[in-house]
C-alpha positions in Angstrom: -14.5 -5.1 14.1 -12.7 -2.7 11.9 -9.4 -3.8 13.1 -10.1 -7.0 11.6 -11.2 -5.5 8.3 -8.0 -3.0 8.4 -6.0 -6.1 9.2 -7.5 -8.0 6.3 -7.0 -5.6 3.6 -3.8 -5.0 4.9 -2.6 -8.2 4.1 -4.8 -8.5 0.8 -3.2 -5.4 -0.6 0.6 -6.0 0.6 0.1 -9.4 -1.0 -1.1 -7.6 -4.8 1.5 -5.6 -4.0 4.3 -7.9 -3.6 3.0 -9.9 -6.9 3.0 -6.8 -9.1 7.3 -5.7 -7.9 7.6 -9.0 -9.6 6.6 -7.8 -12.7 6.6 -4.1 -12.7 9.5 -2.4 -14.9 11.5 -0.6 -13.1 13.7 -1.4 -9.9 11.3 -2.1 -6.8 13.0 0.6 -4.5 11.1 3.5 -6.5 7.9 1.3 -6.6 8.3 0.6 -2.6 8.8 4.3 -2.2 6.0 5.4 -4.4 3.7 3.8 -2.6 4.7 4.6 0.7 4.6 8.2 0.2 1.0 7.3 -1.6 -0.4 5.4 1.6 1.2 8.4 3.4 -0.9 11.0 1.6 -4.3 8.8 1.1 -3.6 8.4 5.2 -3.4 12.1 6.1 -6.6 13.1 3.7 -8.8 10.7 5.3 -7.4 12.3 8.7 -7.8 15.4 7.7 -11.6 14.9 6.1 
């Protein structure tokens, strides 16, 4: 069951996501990087706690 919910949000966020590098300022390579390395670090606290 939380697969599906993972899944789900998954495709809820990346979809934001992709609507806001439309608009956002600056060139979407620094955006896309951004928030990898912030999914990257939000992933290894809930690890870690």
């Amino acid at each position: 069951m939380s697969y599906q919910t993972t899944v789900g949000w998954s495709l809820i966020t990346s979809g934001i996501v992709t609507l806001l590098l439309a608009y956002l300022p600056y060139p979407s390579f620094y955006w896309g990087i951004g928030l990898l390395v912030l999914g990257i670090v939000v992933f290894v606290l809930r690890r870690l706690s």
